[in-house]
N, C-alpha and C positions, 0 to 999 in steps of 0.2 A: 340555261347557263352552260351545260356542259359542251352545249353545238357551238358557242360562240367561243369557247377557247377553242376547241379544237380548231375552227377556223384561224383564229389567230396564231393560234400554233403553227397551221400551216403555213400562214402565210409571212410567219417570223423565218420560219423553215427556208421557203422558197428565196425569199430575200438575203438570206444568210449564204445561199447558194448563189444569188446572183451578185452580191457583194465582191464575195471569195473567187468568181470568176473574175468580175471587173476586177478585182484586186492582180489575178492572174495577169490577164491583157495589160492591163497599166504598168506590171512590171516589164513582162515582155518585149515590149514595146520600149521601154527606156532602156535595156540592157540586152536586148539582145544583138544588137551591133558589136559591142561593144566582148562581150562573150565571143562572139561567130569571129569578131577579131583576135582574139586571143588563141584560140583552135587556130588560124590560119595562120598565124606570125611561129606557130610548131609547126604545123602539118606542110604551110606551104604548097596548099592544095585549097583554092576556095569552096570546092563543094562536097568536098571530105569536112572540111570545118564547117558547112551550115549540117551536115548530120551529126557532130558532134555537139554543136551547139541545141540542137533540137535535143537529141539524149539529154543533156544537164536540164536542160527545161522539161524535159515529162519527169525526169528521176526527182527532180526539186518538186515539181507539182505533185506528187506524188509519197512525197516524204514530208516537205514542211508547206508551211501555210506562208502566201504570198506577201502578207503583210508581214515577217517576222523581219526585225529590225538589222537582221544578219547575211536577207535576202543578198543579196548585190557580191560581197564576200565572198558566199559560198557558192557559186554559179562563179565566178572567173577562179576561183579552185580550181571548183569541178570542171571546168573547161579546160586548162592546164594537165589538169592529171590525167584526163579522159585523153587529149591530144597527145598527153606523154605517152600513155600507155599502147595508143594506134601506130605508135612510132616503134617504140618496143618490139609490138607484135608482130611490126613490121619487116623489122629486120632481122631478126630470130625467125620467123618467115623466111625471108628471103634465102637468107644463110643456111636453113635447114633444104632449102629446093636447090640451092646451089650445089651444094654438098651431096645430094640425095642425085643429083643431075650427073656431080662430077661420078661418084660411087657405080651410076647405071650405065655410065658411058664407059666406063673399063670393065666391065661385064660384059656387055655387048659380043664382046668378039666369040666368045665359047657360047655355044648354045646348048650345051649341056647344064652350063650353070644358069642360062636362058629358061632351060627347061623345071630346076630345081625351083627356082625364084618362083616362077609363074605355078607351080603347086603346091610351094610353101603359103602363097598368096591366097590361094582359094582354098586351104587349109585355114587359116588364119580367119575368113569370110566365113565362112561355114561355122567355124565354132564363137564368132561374134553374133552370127543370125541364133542360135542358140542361148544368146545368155539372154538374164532381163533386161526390159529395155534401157532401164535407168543406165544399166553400167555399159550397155553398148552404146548409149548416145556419151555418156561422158569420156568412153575409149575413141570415138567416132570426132568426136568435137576438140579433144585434144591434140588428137593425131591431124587436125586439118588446121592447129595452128593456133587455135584460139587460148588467149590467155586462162588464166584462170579464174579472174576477174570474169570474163566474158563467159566461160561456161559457167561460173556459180550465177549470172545473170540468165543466161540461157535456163538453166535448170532450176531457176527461183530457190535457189539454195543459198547460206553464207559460204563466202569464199573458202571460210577456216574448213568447211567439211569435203573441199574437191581434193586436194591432198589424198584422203581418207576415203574417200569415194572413189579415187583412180589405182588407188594400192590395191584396196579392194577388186573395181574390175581389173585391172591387170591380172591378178590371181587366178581370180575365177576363168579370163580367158586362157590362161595356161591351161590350165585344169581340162578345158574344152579342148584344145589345142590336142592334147598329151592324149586327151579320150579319144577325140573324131580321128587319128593317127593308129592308135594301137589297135583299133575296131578292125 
């Protein structure tokens, strides 16, 4: 008795797995145009919108079940906001290089301060490769642009703790900074 549940167990198992996939494909399949349109009527990029459409679809497969009667909703959300936010980071991006561009090209002429820049720089390296890694990847990932959203993803963390996490290593890399200097 006990080998013929366990069989059937399993094989409630396996079928509850192939269900929950078909259920996946059959949404996919109905909404994913329609999402990847959505990302692209923001982005205005069509294959920056099929990666964004692809993210809402593994974070949905991932969070809820394909059959929940909320499915359809919550994917052209999340495709809107996901699209928002690449636009966001986009241009706070952009604006931060521009800025960063205009700032290095009136430097330029003094190579004294040429020189300061470039050993503040490898000060700054040096006492990043020093801290742990958590706070240099979240110093590392914010400084190259990424939201916060995107590093609390990056970092498998809730977003409410990158705040708190970047205070944090900012600190710590002072701390380094002020050490690897006065040595």
């Amino acid at each position: 008795m006990g080998a013929n549940f366990e069989m059937a167990s399993k094989a409630g198992t396996r079928n509850a797995v192939t269900s929950n996939e078909d259920s996946f494909e059959a949404l996919f399949s109905a909404e994913y145009g329609r999402v990847a349109g959505i990302a692209n009527r923001v982005l205005a990029d069509p294959h920056e919108a099929e990666d964004v459409a692809q993210e809402v679809f593994i974070d949905f497969n991932r969070l809820h079940s394909a059959s929940a009667p909320y499915a359809a909703a919550w994917l052209y959300r999340a495709a809107a906001h996901k699209a928002l936010n690449r636009v966001r980071g986009r241009r706070r991006r952009e604006k931060r290089e521009l800025s960063q561009a205009m700032d290095e090209g009136a430097r330029t002429m003094d190579p004294q301060h040429m020189l300061e820049v470039s050993e503040d720089r490898r000060h700054v390296r040096q006492a990043l490769a020093r801290l742990a890694p958590k706070p240099a990847t979240v110093l590392v990932l914010r400084a190259s642009g990424l939201s916060y959203a995107e590093v609390a993803q990056a970092l498998g963390v809730g977003i409410g703790q990158i705040g708190t996490l970047l205070r944090r290593a900012e600190a710590a890399l002072r701390k380094e900074v002020i050490r690897g200097t006065s040595l």
